[in-house]
C-alpha positions in Angstrom: 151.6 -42.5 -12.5 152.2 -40.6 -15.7 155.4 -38.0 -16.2 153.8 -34.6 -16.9 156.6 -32.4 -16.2 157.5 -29.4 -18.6 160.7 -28.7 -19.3 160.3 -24.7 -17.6 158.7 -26.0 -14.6 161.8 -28.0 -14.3 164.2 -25.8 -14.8 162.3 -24.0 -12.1 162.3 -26.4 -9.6 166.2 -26.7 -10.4 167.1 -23.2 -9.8 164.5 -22.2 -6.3 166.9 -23.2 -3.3 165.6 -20.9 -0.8 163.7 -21.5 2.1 164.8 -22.2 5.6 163.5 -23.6 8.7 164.8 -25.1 12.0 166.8 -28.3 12.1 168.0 -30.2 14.9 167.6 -33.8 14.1 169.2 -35.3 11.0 165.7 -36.2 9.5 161.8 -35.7 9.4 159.3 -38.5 9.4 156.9 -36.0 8.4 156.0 -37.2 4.5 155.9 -34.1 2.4 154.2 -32.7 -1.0 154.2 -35.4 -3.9 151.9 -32.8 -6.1 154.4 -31.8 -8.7 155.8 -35.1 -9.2 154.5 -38.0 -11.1 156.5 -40.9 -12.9 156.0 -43.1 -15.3 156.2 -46.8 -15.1 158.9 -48.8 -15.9 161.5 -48.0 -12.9 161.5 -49.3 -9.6 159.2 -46.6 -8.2 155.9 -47.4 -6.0 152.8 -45.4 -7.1 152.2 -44.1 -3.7 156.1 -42.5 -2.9 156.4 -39.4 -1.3 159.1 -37.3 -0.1 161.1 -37.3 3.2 163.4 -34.7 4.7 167.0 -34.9 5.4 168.5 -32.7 7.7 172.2 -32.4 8.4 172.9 -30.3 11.4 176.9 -30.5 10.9 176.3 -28.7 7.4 173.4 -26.9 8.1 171.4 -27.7 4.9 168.3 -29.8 4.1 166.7 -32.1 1.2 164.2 -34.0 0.0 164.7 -37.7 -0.6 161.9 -40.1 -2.1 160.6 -42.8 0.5 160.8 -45.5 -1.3 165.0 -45.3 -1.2 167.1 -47.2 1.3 169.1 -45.0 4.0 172.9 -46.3 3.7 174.5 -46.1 6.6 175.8 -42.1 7.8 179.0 -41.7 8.5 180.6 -41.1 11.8 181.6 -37.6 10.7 178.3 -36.6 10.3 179.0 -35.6 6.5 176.0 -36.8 4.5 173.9 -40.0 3.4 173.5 -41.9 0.8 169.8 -43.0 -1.0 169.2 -45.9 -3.1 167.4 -48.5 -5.0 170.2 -49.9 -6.9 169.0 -47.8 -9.9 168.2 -44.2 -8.3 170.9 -43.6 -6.2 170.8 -39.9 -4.2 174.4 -38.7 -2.4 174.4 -35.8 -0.5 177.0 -34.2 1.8 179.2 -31.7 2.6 182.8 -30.4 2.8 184.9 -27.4 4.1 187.7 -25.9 1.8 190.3 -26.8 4.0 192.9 -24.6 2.3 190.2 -21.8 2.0 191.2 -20.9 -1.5 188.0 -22.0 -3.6 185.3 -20.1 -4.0 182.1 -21.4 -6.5 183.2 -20.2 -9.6 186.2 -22.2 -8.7 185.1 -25.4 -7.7 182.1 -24.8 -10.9 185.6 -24.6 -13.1 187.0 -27.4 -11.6 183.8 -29.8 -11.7 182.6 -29.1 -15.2 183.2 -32.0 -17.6 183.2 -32.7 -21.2 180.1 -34.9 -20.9 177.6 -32.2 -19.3 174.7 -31.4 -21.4 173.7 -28.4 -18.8 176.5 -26.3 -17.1 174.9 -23.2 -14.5 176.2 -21.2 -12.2 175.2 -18.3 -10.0 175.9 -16.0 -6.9 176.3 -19.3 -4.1 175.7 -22.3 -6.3 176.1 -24.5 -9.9 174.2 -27.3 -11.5 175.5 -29.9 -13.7 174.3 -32.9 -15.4 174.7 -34.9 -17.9 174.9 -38.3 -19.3 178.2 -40.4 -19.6 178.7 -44.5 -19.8 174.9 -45.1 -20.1 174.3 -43.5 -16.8 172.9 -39.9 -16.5 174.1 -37.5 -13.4 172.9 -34.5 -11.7 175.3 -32.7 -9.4 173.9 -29.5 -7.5 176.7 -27.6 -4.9 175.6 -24.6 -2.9 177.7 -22.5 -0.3 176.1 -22.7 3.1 178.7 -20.7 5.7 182.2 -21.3 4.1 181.4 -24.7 3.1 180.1 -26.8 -0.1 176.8 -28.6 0.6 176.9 -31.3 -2.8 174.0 -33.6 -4.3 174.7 -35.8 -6.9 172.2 -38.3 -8.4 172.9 -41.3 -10.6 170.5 -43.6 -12.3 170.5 -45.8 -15.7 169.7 -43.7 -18.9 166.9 -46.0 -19.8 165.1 -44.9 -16.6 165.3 -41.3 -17.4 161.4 -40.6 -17.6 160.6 -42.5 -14.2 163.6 -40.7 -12.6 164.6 -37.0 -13.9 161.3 -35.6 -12.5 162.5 -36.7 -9.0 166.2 -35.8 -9.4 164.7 -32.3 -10.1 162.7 -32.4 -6.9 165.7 -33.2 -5.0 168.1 -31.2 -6.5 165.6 -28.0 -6.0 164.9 -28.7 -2.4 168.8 -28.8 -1.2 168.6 -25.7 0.4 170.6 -24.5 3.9 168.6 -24.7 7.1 168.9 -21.9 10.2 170.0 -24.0 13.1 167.7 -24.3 16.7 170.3 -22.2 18.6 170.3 -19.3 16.3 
């Protein structure tokens, strides 16, 4: 598949995080839209991907995850999952402020580093990413009921064509979820 991605339609896809539906299983079988995403060669990245949900009920949010990823092992807290290839790898999870004393603009002051090449923040969450020791990063937190829902996305620089267009995809479908009961 060929990358044919603009740069606006990323940014985009980066910054919609709305959306919500029912969850009460940790994941969906059901495959979902591949349309706006097409890599190029050279990664470790079937031609015929496509996206899965993942649901976590304890958090209440949702994401996208490509299919051709390995599910690590969830915790026994229920706190996230990890994705990966060994190249792509896809974290996501989430944490109360136990001491109740960060909001986002703290925890965006807190997380921003020397080595980001984009920094954004807004009303309930911040982007950041970046490229440090050869390895480039996405990191997107968003507040869903008091608590910090996090994905952060690694993979080797040299890969950054095959694998950007799918860290934006993930990144722009973390998103909260309404529970069954509500």
């Amino acid at each position: 598949m060929k990358l044919k991605f603009l740069a606006g339609l990323m940014l985009l896809a980066l910054v919609a995080c709305n959306g919500k539906q029912e969850a009460s299983t940790e994941q969906s079988s059901e495959p979902l839209d591949t349309t706006l995403v097409e890599v190029k060669k050279g990664a470790n990245v079937p031609d015929d991907f496509y996206f899965v949900e993942y649901v976590n009920p304890r958090y209440a949010f949702r994401c996208e995850y490509p299919s051709f990823l390995d599910k690590g092992e969830a915790p026994a807290n229920g706190d996230g999952r990890m994705f990966s290839n060994k190249e792509l790898v896809i974290t996501v999870f989430g944490s109360y402020d136990e001491l109740g004393d960060d909001d986002i603009k703290d925890a965006f002051a807190k997380a921003k580093s020397k080595t980001d090449t984009l920094q954004m923040q807004k009303d309930n969450w911040y982007v950041l990413a970046g490229k440090k020791d050869g390895t480039v990063y996405h990191h997107k937190t968003l507040v869903v009921d008091g608590a910090f829902v996090t994905a952060r996305i690694t993979y080797p620089s040299h890969f950054a064509n095959a694998y950007a267009p799918i860290a934006e995809k993930v990144l722009s479908s973390l998103a909260p979820v309404q529970p069954a009961n509500k």
